[in-house]
Residue, then its C-alpha position, 0 to 999 in steps of 0.5 A: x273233835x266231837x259234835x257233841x262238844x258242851x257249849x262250854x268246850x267250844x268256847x274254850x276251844x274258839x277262845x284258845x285258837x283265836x288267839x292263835x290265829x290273832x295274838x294281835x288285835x290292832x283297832x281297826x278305826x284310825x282314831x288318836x283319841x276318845x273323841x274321834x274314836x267315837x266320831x268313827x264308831x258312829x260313822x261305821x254304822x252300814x258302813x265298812x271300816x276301811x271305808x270309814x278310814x279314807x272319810x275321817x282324816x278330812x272330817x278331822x282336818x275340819x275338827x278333831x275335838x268336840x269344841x271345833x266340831x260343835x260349832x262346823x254346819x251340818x251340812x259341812x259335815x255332811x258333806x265329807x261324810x257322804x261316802x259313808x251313807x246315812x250321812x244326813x242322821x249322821x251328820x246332825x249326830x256328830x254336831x248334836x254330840x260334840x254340842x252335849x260333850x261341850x255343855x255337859x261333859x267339859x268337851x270330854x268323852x264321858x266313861x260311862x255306858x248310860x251317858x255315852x247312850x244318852x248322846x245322839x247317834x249313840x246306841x249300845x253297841x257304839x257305846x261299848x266299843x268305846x268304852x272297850x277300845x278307849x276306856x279299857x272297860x270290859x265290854x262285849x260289842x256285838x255287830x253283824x259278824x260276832x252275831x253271826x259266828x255267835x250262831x253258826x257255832x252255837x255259843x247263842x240260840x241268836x234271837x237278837x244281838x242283845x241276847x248274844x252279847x249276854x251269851x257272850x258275856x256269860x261264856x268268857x272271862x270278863x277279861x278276854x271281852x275287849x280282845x275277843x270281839x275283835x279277833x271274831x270281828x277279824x275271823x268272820x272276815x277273814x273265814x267266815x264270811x256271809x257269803x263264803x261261809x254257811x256253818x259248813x265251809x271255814x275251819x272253825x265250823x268244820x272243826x267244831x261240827x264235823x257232821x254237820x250237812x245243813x248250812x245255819x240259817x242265821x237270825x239278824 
């Protein structure tokens, strides 16, 4: 494959062989509604999944739905979600939303990217992995791996994750966003890592810039 390959061409490429590699895209936060999907999305900020997952079926035994939840303490929320960090922000986040779905929304979580913004602890990128994972909405979230990959094979010059995602946007067919975030969320960690993978290690950076010597310095 040549280095020389237009951006066009190796988002094709990376888009034909991740869904090779991952035809299935399993959420990776335990959830079993909009609600505690966004409870977990919240609380995965700094914070792995898998670890998110051992801390939320205690936080739901306490409450699954905004009503309950509105009306636990902070500081018993806090308290199972410690684990996580970040777990006093977080915390008065979960009560202060669950309080706004009450009172503004009929205890639902609204489907719309600039309400789900205006709640606490909400920001774009957890707003849009809602609305993809639980809505169906096309969205592209883009955390630390996607933004990562994004450079390491040159679909986005990197400058900030909100000029990835619009890279990202404008490179894929809208209807492939929702499952493409995962599979690039699934390969970063499986292959390209921040720690195993410089741009010159993984089969997808080897494939797709063969002559490469340098490692890819990466923007945040």
């Amino acid at each position: 494959m040549s280095s020389f390959m237009l951006k066009a061409e190796r988002a094709e490429w990376v888009m034909h062989r991740l869904e090779e590699l991952y035809p299935e895209t399993p959420i990776p936060l335990d959830h079993k509604d909009p609600f505690t999907l966004l409870v977990a999305v919240l609380l995965s900020a700094q914070c792995t999944d898998a670890r998110v997952n051992t801390v939320t079926p205690a936080l739901f035994d306490l409450a699954d739905n905004p009503s309950e939840m509105a009306q636990c303490a902070v500081e018993d929320i806090q308290a199972i979600i410690r684990p996580c960090g970040l777990s006093p922000r977080k915390s008065k986040a979960i009560a202060g939303l669950s309080k706004i779905l009450m009172e503004q929304h009929a205890g639902e979580v609204p489907q719309d990217f600039a309400a789900l913004e205006a709640l606490p602890g909400v920001g774009h990128k957890t707003a849009s992995v809602v609305m993809a994972q639980a809505f169906g909405v096309p969205a592209f979230p883009v955390d630390t791996h996607i933004h990562r990959l994004a450079q390491r094979w040159k679909l986005t010059d990197g400058k900030n994750v909100e000029k990835t995602e619009a890279d990202l946007k404008r490179l894929f067919p809208s209807e492939k966003w929702n499952k493409l975030h995962l599979q690039i969320i699934f390969y970063g960690r499986d292959a390209c890592t921040a720690r195993g993978c410089d741009g010159t290690v993984c089969g997808f950076c080897t494939t797709l810039f063969p002559k490469r010597k340098s490692p890819v310095v990466t923007k945040k």
